[in-house]
C-alpha positions in Angstrom: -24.4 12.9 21.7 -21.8 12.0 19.1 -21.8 8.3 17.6 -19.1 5.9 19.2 -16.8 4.3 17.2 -14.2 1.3 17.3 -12.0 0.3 15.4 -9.4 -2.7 15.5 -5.7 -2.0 14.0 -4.0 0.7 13.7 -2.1 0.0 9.8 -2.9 2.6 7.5 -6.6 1.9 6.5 -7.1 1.9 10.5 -5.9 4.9 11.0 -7.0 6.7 8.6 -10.7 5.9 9.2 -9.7 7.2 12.8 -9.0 10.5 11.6 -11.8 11.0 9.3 -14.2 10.5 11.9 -12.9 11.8 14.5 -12.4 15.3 12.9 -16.1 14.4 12.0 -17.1 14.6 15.4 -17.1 11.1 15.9 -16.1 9.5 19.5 -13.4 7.1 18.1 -11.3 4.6 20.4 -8.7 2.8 18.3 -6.8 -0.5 19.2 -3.7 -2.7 17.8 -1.6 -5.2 18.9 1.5 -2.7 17.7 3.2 0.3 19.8 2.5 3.8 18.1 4.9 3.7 15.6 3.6 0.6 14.0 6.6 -1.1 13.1 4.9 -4.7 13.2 2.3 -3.4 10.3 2.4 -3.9 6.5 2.8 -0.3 5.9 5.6 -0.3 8.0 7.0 -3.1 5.6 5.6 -1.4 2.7 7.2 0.3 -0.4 4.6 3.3 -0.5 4.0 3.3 -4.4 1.0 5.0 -5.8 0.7 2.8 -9.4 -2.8 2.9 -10.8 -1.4 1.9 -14.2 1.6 -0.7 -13.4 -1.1 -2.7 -11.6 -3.4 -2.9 -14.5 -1.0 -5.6 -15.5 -3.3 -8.2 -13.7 -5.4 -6.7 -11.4 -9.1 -5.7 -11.9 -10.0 -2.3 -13.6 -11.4 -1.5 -10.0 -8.0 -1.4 -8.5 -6.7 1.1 -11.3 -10.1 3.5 -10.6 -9.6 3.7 -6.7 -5.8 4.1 -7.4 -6.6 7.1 -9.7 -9.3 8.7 -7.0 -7.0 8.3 -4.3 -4.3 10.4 -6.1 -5.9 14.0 -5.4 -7.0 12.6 -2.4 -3.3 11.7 -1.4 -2.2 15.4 -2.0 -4.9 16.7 0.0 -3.6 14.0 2.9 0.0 14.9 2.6 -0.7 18.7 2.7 -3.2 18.3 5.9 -1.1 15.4 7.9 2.3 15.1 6.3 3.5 18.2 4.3 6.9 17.5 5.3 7.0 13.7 4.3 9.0 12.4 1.5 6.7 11.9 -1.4 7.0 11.8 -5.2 4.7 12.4 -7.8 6.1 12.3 -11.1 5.5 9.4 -12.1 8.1 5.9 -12.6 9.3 4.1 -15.2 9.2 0.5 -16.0 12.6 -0.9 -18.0 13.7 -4.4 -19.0 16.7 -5.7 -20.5 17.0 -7.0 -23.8 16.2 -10.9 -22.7 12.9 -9.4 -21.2 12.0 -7.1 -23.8 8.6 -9.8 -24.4 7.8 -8.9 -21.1 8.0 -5.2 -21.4 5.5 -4.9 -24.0 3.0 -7.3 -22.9 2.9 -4.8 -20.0 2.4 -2.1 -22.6 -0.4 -3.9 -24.4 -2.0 -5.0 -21.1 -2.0 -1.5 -19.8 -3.4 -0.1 -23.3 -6.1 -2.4 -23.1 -7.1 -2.2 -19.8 -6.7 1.8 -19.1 -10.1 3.7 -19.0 -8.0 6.8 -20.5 -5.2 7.3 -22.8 -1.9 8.5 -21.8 -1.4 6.4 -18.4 1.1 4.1 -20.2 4.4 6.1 -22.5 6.8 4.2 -24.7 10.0 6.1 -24.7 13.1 6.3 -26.1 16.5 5.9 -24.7 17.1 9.4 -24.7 13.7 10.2 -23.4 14.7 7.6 -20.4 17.8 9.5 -19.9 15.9 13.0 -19.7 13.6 11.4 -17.1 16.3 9.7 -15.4 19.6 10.5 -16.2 21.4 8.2 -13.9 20.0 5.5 -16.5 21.5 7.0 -19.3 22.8 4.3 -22.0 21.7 1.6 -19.7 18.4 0.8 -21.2 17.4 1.2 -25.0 14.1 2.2 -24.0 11.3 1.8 -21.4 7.9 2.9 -20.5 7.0 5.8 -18.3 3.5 6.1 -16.4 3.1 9.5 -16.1 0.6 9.8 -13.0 2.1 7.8 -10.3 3.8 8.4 -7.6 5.6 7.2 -4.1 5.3 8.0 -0.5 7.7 7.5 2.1 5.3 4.7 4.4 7.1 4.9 7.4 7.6 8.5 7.4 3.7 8.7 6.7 3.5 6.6 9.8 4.9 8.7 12.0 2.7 11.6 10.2 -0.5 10.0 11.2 0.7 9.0 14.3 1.1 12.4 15.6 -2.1 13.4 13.7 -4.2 11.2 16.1 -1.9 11.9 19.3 -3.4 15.6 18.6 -6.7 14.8 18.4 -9.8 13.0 20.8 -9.3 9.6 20.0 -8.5 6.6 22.8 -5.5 4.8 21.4 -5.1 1.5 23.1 -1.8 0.2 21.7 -0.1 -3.0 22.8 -4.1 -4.7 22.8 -4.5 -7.4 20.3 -8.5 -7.5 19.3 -9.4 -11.1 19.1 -12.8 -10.8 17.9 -14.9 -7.8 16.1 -18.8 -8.0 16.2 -21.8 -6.0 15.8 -21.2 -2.9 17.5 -18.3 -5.2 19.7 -15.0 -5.3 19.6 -13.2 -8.0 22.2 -9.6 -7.9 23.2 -7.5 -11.0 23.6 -7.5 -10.3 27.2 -11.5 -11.0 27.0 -12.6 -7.2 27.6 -15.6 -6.3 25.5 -16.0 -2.9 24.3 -19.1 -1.7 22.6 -19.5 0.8 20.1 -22.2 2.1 17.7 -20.2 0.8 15.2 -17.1 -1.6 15.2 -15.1 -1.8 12.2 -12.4 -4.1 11.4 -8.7 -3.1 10.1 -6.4 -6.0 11.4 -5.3 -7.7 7.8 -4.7 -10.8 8.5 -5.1 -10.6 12.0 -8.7 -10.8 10.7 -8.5 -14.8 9.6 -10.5 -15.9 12.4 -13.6 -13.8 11.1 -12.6 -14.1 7.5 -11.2 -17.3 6.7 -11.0 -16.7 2.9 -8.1 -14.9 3.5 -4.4 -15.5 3.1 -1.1 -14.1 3.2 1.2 -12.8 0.4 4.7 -12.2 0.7 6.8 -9.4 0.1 10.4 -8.9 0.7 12.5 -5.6 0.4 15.6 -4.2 1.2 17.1 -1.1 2.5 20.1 0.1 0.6 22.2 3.4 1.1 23.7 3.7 -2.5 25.4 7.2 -2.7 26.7 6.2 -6.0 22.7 6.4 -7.4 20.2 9.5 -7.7 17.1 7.8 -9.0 14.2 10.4 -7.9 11.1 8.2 -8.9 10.1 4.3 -8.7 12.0 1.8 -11.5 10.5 -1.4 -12.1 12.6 -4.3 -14.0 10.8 -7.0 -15.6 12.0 -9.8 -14.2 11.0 -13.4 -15.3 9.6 -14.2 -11.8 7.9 -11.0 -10.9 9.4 -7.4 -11.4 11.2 -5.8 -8.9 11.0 -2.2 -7.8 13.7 0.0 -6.6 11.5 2.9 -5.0 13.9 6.3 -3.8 13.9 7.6 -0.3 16.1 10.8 0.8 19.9 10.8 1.2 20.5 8.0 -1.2 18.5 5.1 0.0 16.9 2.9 -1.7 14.3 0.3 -1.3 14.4 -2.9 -3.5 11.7 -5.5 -3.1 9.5 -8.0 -5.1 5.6 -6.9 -5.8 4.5 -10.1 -4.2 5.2 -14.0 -3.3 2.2 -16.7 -2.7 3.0 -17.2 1.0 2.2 -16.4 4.3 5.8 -16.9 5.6 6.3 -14.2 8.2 10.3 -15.4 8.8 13.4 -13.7 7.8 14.5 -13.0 4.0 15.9 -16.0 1.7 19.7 -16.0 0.5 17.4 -16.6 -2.9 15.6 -13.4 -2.3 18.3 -11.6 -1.5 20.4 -12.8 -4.5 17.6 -11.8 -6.9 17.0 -8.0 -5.5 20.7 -7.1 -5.3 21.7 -8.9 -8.8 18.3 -7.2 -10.0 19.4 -3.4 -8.8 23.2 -3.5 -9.8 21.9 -4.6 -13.0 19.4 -1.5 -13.3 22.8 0.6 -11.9 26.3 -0.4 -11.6 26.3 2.0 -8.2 24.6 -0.4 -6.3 27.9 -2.4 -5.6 28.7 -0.4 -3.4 25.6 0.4 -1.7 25.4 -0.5 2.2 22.4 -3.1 3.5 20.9 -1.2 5.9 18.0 -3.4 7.0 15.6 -6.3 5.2 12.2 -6.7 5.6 9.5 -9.1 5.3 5.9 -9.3 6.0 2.5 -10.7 4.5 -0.3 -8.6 3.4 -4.2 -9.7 3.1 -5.5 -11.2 -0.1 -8.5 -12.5 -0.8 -8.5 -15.5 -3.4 -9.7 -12.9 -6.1 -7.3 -10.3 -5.0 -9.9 -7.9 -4.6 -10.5 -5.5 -1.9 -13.2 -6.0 0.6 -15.6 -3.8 2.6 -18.2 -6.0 4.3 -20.6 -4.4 6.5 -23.5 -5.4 8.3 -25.6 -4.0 11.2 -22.9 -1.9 13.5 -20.0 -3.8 11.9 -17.8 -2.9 8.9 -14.9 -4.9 7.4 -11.9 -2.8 5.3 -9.8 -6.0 4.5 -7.9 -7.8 1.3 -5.8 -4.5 0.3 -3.4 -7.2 -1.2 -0.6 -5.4 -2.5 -2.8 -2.3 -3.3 -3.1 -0.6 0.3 -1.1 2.7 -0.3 -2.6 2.7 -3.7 -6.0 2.3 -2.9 -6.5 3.1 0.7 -7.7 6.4 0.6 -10.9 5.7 -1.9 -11.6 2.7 0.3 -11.8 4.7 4.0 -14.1 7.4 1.9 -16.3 4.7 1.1 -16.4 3.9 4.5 -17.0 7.1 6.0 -19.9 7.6 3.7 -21.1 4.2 4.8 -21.1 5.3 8.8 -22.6 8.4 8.3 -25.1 7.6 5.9 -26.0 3.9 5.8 -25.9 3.6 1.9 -23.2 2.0 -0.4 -21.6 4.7 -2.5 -22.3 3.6 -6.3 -18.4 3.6 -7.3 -18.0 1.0 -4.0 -20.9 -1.7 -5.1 -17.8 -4.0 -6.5 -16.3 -4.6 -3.5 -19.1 -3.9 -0.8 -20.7 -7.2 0.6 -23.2 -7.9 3.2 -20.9 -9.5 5.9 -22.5 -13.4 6.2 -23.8 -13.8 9.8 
Protein backbone atom coordinates (compact mmCIF):
# COMPACT_ATOMS: atom_id res chain seq x y z
CA UNK A 1 0.00 0.00 0.00
CA UNK A 2 1.48 3.34 -1.08
CA UNK A 3 2.20 6.12 1.68
CA UNK A 4 -0.58 8.88 1.82
CA UNK A 5 0.30 12.22 1.49
CA UNK A 6 -1.12 15.91 2.14
CA UNK A 7 -0.21 18.74 1.38
CA UNK A 8 -1.54 22.36 2.03
CA UNK A 9 -1.14 25.07 -0.92
CA UNK A 10 -0.73 24.75 -4.19
CA UNK A 11 2.22 27.85 -4.99
CA UNK A 12 5.07 26.51 -6.47
CA UNK A 13 6.98 24.62 -3.56
CA UNK A 14 3.41 22.89 -3.11
CA UNK A 15 3.12 21.75 -6.18
CA UNK A 16 6.13 20.68 -6.95
CA UNK A 17 6.41 18.39 -3.92
CA UNK A 18 2.97 16.99 -5.38
CA UNK A 19 4.63 15.90 -8.40
CA UNK A 20 7.69 14.39 -7.12
CA UNK A 21 5.80 12.11 -5.09
CA UNK A 22 3.26 11.34 -6.84
CA UNK A 23 5.30 10.08 -9.90
CA UNK A 24 7.04 8.29 -6.85
CA UNK A 25 4.11 6.30 -6.18
CA UNK A 26 2.95 8.31 -3.52
CA UNK A 27 -1.00 8.72 -2.81
CA UNK A 28 -0.95 12.62 -2.86
CA UNK A 29 -4.17 14.86 -2.17
CA UNK A 30 -3.33 18.56 -2.57
CA UNK A 31 -5.41 21.59 -1.22
CA UNK A 32 -5.39 25.54 -1.60
CA UNK A 33 -7.49 28.27 -1.07
CA UNK A 34 -6.76 29.30 -4.92
CA UNK A 35 -8.55 27.94 -8.28
CA UNK A 36 -6.12 25.87 -10.57
CA UNK A 37 -4.49 28.51 -12.08
CA UNK A 38 -3.24 30.08 -8.96
CA UNK A 39 -3.62 33.58 -9.64
CA UNK A 40 -3.91 34.51 -5.77
CA UNK A 41 -0.22 32.87 -5.12
CA UNK A 42 3.23 34.52 -4.97
CA UNK A 43 4.42 32.81 -7.99
CA UNK A 44 1.63 34.16 -9.77
CA UNK A 45 2.94 37.69 -8.58
CA UNK A 46 6.41 36.61 -9.03
CA UNK A 47 9.22 37.80 -11.49
CA UNK A 48 10.66 34.14 -12.14
CA UNK A 49 14.44 35.07 -11.90
CA UNK A 50 17.00 32.43 -11.26
CA UNK A 51 19.97 34.76 -9.50
CA UNK A 52 22.34 32.71 -7.39
CA UNK A 53 24.88 35.54 -7.62
CA UNK A 54 22.75 38.91 -7.50
CA UNK A 55 21.45 37.60 -4.21
CA UNK A 56 24.80 37.17 -2.69
CA UNK A 57 24.51 40.81 -2.18
CA UNK A 58 22.91 40.23 1.36
CA UNK A 59 21.71 36.98 1.63
CA UNK A 60 23.43 33.94 3.17
CA UNK A 61 25.91 31.73 1.20
CA UNK A 62 23.09 29.05 1.57
CA UNK A 63 20.79 30.93 -0.63
CA UNK A 64 23.56 31.21 -3.52
CA UNK A 65 24.33 27.11 -3.16
CA UNK A 66 20.56 25.91 -3.46
CA UNK A 67 20.18 28.64 -6.27
CA UNK A 68 23.20 27.02 -8.09
CA UNK A 69 21.80 23.24 -7.42
CA UNK A 70 18.47 24.20 -8.55
CA UNK A 71 19.82 25.42 -11.94
CA UNK A 72 20.33 21.81 -13.69
CA UNK A 73 17.56 20.88 -11.75
CA UNK A 74 15.38 23.71 -13.42
CA UNK A 75 16.43 22.44 -16.96
CA UNK A 76 15.55 18.99 -16.19
CA UNK A 77 11.96 20.61 -14.93
CA UNK A 78 11.36 22.70 -17.95
CA UNK A 79 12.21 19.84 -20.35
CA UNK A 80 9.87 17.24 -18.34
CA UNK A 81 6.83 19.74 -17.42
CA UNK A 82 7.26 22.89 -19.39
CA UNK A 83 9.41 22.58 -22.63
CA UNK A 84 7.39 25.00 -24.28
CA UNK A 85 7.54 27.79 -21.41
CA UNK A 86 9.32 31.01 -21.83
CA UNK A 87 12.67 30.64 -20.08
CA UNK A 88 16.08 32.27 -20.27
CA UNK A 89 19.30 31.16 -19.34
CA UNK A 90 21.90 33.40 -20.29
CA UNK A 91 22.46 35.06 -17.72
CA UNK A 92 21.46 39.23 -16.71
CA UNK A 93 23.29 42.09 -16.16
CA UNK A 94 23.34 44.52 -13.40
CA UNK A 95 23.88 48.52 -14.62
CA UNK A 96 23.79 51.76 -12.69
CA UNK A 97 24.11 55.22 -13.67
CA UNK A 98 26.93 57.38 -13.00
CA UNK A 99 25.32 58.81 -9.41
CA UNK A 100 25.12 55.01 -8.48
CA UNK A 101 28.29 53.85 -9.63
CA UNK A 102 29.31 53.34 -5.45
CA UNK A 103 26.64 51.04 -5.55
CA UNK A 104 27.54 49.03 -8.44
CA UNK A 105 30.78 47.95 -7.15
CA UNK A 106 29.93 47.28 -3.70
CA UNK A 107 27.81 44.67 -5.49
CA UNK A 108 30.94 43.56 -7.23
CA UNK A 109 33.00 43.30 -4.09
CA UNK A 110 30.16 41.71 -2.23
CA UNK A 111 29.66 39.17 -4.81
CA UNK A 112 33.55 38.45 -5.04
CA UNK A 113 33.75 37.93 -1.55
CA UNK A 114 30.95 35.91 -0.94
CA UNK A 115 30.99 33.47 -4.27
CA UNK A 116 32.24 29.95 -3.51
CA UNK A 117 33.64 29.97 -7.24
CA UNK A 118 35.14 32.48 -9.52
CA UNK A 119 33.54 33.68 -12.58
CA UNK A 120 29.75 34.26 -11.16
CA UNK A 121 30.20 38.01 -11.10
CA UNK A 122 31.86 39.88 -14.78
CA UNK A 123 32.93 43.54 -15.04
CA UNK A 124 32.35 44.69 -18.52
CA UNK A 125 32.88 47.18 -20.72
CA UNK A 126 30.50 49.43 -22.54
CA UNK A 127 30.99 47.64 -25.62
CA UNK A 128 30.90 44.31 -23.96
CA UNK A 129 27.26 45.52 -22.54
CA UNK A 130 26.31 46.40 -26.02
CA UNK A 131 27.39 42.83 -27.42
CA UNK A 132 25.23 41.27 -24.65
CA UNK A 133 22.56 43.62 -25.02
CA UNK A 134 22.52 45.73 -27.79
CA UNK A 135 19.45 47.74 -27.11
CA UNK A 136 21.72 49.28 -24.22
CA UNK A 137 24.17 50.39 -26.46
CA UNK A 138 25.81 53.86 -25.27
CA UNK A 139 23.46 53.98 -22.49
CA UNK A 140 25.63 52.61 -19.78
CA UNK A 141 29.52 52.98 -19.50
CA UNK A 142 29.75 49.73 -18.18
CA UNK A 143 28.03 47.08 -15.99
CA UNK A 144 28.33 43.64 -14.53
CA UNK A 145 27.17 40.48 -16.19
CA UNK A 146 26.38 37.13 -14.00
CA UNK A 147 26.95 34.68 -16.39
CA UNK A 148 24.78 31.70 -14.89
CA UNK A 149 21.45 33.02 -14.27
CA UNK A 150 18.52 32.94 -15.73
CA UNK A 151 14.49 33.70 -15.87
CA UNK A 152 11.40 31.79 -16.17
CA UNK A 153 8.17 32.82 -17.23
CA UNK A 154 6.09 32.13 -13.49
CA UNK A 155 2.82 32.19 -14.73
CA UNK A 156 3.42 30.33 -17.72
CA UNK A 157 5.22 27.70 -15.38
CA UNK A 158 1.99 27.79 -13.56
CA UNK A 159 -0.05 26.72 -16.01
CA UNK A 160 2.76 24.01 -16.89
CA UNK A 161 2.43 22.39 -13.57
CA UNK A 162 -1.00 22.78 -13.52
CA UNK A 163 -1.62 20.50 -16.31
CA UNK A 164 1.31 18.28 -15.01
CA UNK A 165 -0.89 17.33 -11.91
CA UNK A 166 -4.37 17.38 -13.90
CA UNK A 167 -2.51 14.34 -15.74
CA UNK A 168 -1.57 12.51 -13.01
CA UNK A 169 -3.30 10.60 -9.59
CA UNK A 170 -3.42 13.35 -7.32
CA UNK A 171 -6.81 14.80 -5.45
CA UNK A 172 -6.75 18.42 -6.04
CA UNK A 173 -9.13 20.25 -3.73
CA UNK A 174 -8.98 23.81 -4.94
CA UNK A 175 -11.10 26.62 -3.49
CA UNK A 176 -10.34 24.83 0.28
CA UNK A 177 -8.46 27.01 2.59
CA UNK A 178 -6.34 24.66 5.17
CA UNK A 179 -6.66 26.28 8.51
CA UNK A 180 -4.48 24.13 10.48
CA UNK A 181 -1.61 21.41 9.44
CA UNK A 182 -0.66 18.74 12.16
CA UNK A 183 1.00 15.49 12.51
CA UNK A 184 -0.20 13.46 9.86
CA UNK A 185 -3.56 16.16 9.81
CA UNK A 186 -4.38 18.59 7.75
CA UNK A 187 -7.82 20.60 8.76
CA UNK A 188 -9.84 22.73 6.35
CA UNK A 189 -11.36 26.03 7.40
CA UNK A 190 -14.69 24.34 6.92
CA UNK A 191 -13.47 22.03 10.06
CA UNK A 192 -12.97 18.72 7.90
CA UNK A 193 -9.92 16.72 9.12
CA UNK A 194 -8.04 14.74 6.72
CA UNK A 195 -5.30 12.37 7.74
CA UNK A 196 -2.39 11.46 6.04
CA UNK A 197 0.93 9.60 6.67
CA UNK A 198 2.47 12.71 6.28
CA UNK A 199 1.10 16.36 6.15
CA UNK A 200 3.29 18.94 4.85
CA UNK A 201 2.78 22.56 4.88
CA UNK A 202 3.21 24.96 1.70
CA UNK A 203 0.72 27.92 2.42
CA UNK A 204 3.41 31.00 2.97
CA UNK A 205 2.01 33.11 4.91
CA UNK A 206 -1.14 31.44 5.18
CA UNK A 207 1.11 29.53 7.59
CA UNK A 208 1.24 32.47 10.47
CA UNK A 209 -1.08 30.78 12.67
CA UNK A 210 1.45 27.72 13.10
CA UNK A 211 4.50 29.87 12.54
CA UNK A 212 4.24 33.12 14.02
CA UNK A 213 7.87 34.20 13.30
CA UNK A 214 6.81 34.91 10.12
CA UNK A 215 6.06 38.13 8.17
CA UNK A 216 5.27 39.51 4.91
CA UNK A 217 7.53 41.36 2.37
CA UNK A 218 6.34 43.31 -0.27
CA UNK A 219 6.86 43.28 -3.87
CA UNK A 220 5.43 45.37 -6.46
CA UNK A 221 5.75 44.92 -10.38
CA UNK A 222 4.40 45.96 -13.41
CA UNK A 223 3.41 44.70 -16.74
CA UNK A 224 4.61 46.68 -19.65
CA UNK A 225 4.15 46.04 -23.47
CA UNK A 226 7.20 48.14 -24.84
CA UNK A 227 7.58 47.31 -28.57
CA UNK A 228 10.06 49.92 -28.78
CA UNK A 229 12.62 47.44 -26.39
CA UNK A 230 14.20 43.85 -27.14
CA UNK A 231 16.00 43.21 -23.91
CA UNK A 232 16.27 39.18 -23.96
CA UNK A 233 17.64 38.65 -20.29
CA UNK A 234 16.93 40.29 -16.65
CA UNK A 235 18.54 44.09 -16.12
CA UNK A 236 18.89 45.18 -12.69
CA UNK A 237 19.51 49.18 -11.87
CA UNK A 238 20.93 50.13 -8.74
CA UNK A 239 18.77 52.20 -7.38
CA UNK A 240 19.29 54.05 -3.98
CA UNK A 241 16.30 52.36 -2.28
CA UNK A 242 16.53 48.88 -3.69
CA UNK A 243 17.31 47.85 -7.41
CA UNK A 244 14.79 47.32 -9.74
CA UNK A 245 14.59 44.57 -12.30
CA UNK A 246 13.14 44.71 -15.65
CA UNK A 247 12.85 40.90 -16.39
CA UNK A 248 11.74 40.06 -20.49
CA UNK A 249 8.72 38.02 -21.41
CA UNK A 250 7.69 37.24 -25.20
CA UNK A 251 6.24 39.80 -27.62
CA UNK A 252 7.74 42.77 -26.00
CA UNK A 253 6.59 42.68 -22.45
CA UNK A 254 8.16 43.53 -19.76
CA UNK A 255 8.01 43.16 -16.14
CA UNK A 256 9.36 45.97 -13.82
CA UNK A 257 9.29 45.47 -10.09
CA UNK A 258 11.24 46.16 -6.80
CA UNK A 259 13.23 42.96 -5.12
CA UNK A 260 11.44 43.59 -1.90
CA UNK A 261 9.58 46.16 0.66
CA UNK A 262 9.33 45.49 4.57
CA UNK A 263 5.58 45.10 4.62
CA UNK A 264 2.86 42.92 4.60
CA UNK A 265 0.53 45.30 2.76
CA UNK A 266 -1.49 43.11 0.48
CA UNK A 267 -3.47 46.41 -1.22
CA UNK A 268 -3.08 47.91 -4.54
CA UNK A 269 0.29 49.62 -5.90
CA UNK A 270 1.48 53.25 -4.60
CA UNK A 271 1.56 56.33 -7.08
CA UNK A 272 5.22 56.32 -5.24
CA UNK A 273 5.86 52.80 -6.56
CA UNK A 274 4.66 53.39 -9.60
CA UNK A 275 6.68 56.61 -10.19
CA UNK A 276 9.95 54.89 -9.13
CA UNK A 277 9.49 51.63 -11.64
CA UNK A 278 8.43 53.63 -14.69
CA UNK A 279 11.07 56.66 -14.14
CA UNK A 280 13.54 53.65 -13.22
CA UNK A 281 12.84 51.64 -16.85
CA UNK A 282 12.75 54.73 -19.20
CA UNK A 283 15.86 55.60 -17.67
CA UNK A 284 17.42 52.03 -18.39
CA UNK A 285 15.65 52.66 -22.20
CA UNK A 286 14.15 55.60 -23.65
CA UNK A 287 11.45 52.97 -25.36
CA UNK A 288 9.65 52.64 -22.39
CA UNK A 289 7.68 55.99 -22.94
CA UNK A 290 5.79 54.50 -24.93
CA UNK A 291 5.20 51.22 -23.51
CA UNK A 292 1.44 50.30 -22.54
CA UNK A 293 0.53 49.35 -18.56
CA UNK A 294 -0.87 46.32 -19.00
CA UNK A 295 -1.50 45.18 -15.37
CA UNK A 296 0.25 45.95 -11.71
CA UNK A 297 0.73 43.56 -9.17
CA UNK A 298 1.36 43.22 -5.63
CA UNK A 299 1.65 40.53 -3.13
CA UNK A 300 3.70 39.53 0.03
CA UNK A 301 5.95 36.67 0.23
CA UNK A 302 7.12 34.71 3.61
CA UNK A 303 10.19 35.70 5.48
CA UNK A 304 11.47 34.69 8.34
CA UNK A 305 13.30 37.38 10.59
CA UNK A 306 16.66 35.94 9.30
CA UNK A 307 15.48 35.67 5.79
CA UNK A 308 16.36 32.11 5.65
CA UNK A 309 14.44 29.33 4.25
CA UNK A 310 12.81 26.84 6.46
CA UNK A 311 11.99 23.15 6.46
CA UNK A 312 10.75 22.02 9.82
CA UNK A 313 9.65 18.57 10.25
CA UNK A 314 8.64 16.55 12.96
CA UNK A 315 6.76 13.18 13.34
CA UNK A 316 4.25 12.98 10.04
CA UNK A 317 4.58 16.75 9.58
CA UNK A 318 6.98 18.81 7.35
CA UNK A 319 7.13 22.61 6.97
CA UNK A 320 8.66 24.24 3.36
CA UNK A 321 8.16 27.92 4.40
CA UNK A 322 10.29 31.46 4.44
CA UNK A 323 11.30 31.27 0.62
CA UNK A 324 11.48 35.17 1.01
CA UNK A 325 12.22 36.53 -2.19
CA UNK A 326 14.22 33.26 -3.15
CA UNK A 327 11.26 30.81 -4.18
CA UNK A 328 11.92 30.40 -7.99
CA UNK A 329 15.54 30.52 -7.11
CA UNK A 330 15.66 28.05 -4.56
CA UNK A 331 12.57 26.02 -4.73
CA UNK A 332 13.75 23.11 -6.50
CA UNK A 333 16.79 22.21 -3.98
CA UNK A 334 14.39 22.76 -1.19
CA UNK A 335 11.35 20.09 -2.43
CA UNK A 336 14.48 17.53 -3.06
CA UNK A 337 15.35 17.89 0.37
CA UNK A 338 12.04 17.15 1.10
CA UNK A 339 11.41 14.27 -0.85
CA UNK A 340 14.54 12.72 0.59
CA UNK A 341 13.15 13.52 3.95
CA UNK A 342 9.63 11.50 3.29
CA UNK A 343 11.17 8.71 1.87
CA UNK A 344 13.93 8.26 3.97
CA UNK A 345 13.51 9.86 7.39
CA UNK A 346 17.14 11.54 7.38
CA UNK A 347 18.19 15.19 6.87
CA UNK A 348 20.18 15.42 3.64
CA UNK A 349 23.74 16.86 4.87
CA UNK A 350 23.58 20.00 2.23
CA UNK A 351 19.83 20.74 4.06
CA UNK A 352 21.19 20.69 8.04
CA UNK A 353 21.15 24.85 7.74
CA UNK A 354 17.78 25.26 7.34
CA UNK A 355 16.19 21.88 8.62
CA UNK A 356 14.70 22.27 12.28
CA UNK A 357 12.77 20.06 14.48
CA UNK A 358 9.29 21.72 14.32
CA UNK A 359 8.66 22.85 18.34
CA UNK A 360 5.63 20.94 19.60
Amino acid sequence: MSATLGIAGAGLAGRLLALAMAERGWDVTLFDQDAPDGTRSTTYAGAGMLAPGCELEKAEAEIARYGLQSLPLWKELLARYGPTVYHGFTGSLVVAHPRDQRELQQLQRKVEQRAAESGVVQSVSASRLAELEPALAGRFRNGLFFPVEAHIDNRAWLDALREALCARPVAWHTSTPVARVAPHRLVTAQGDAHAFDWAVDCRGLGARTDLPALRGVRGELLYLHAPEVTLSRPVRLMHPRYPIYIVPRPDHVYLVGATAIESDDLGPITVRSVLELLSAAYSVHSGFAEARVIETVTHCRPAFPDNKPRLLYGDGLLHVNGLYRHGFLIAPALIQFARQYLETGSIPAAAQPIMEAYPV
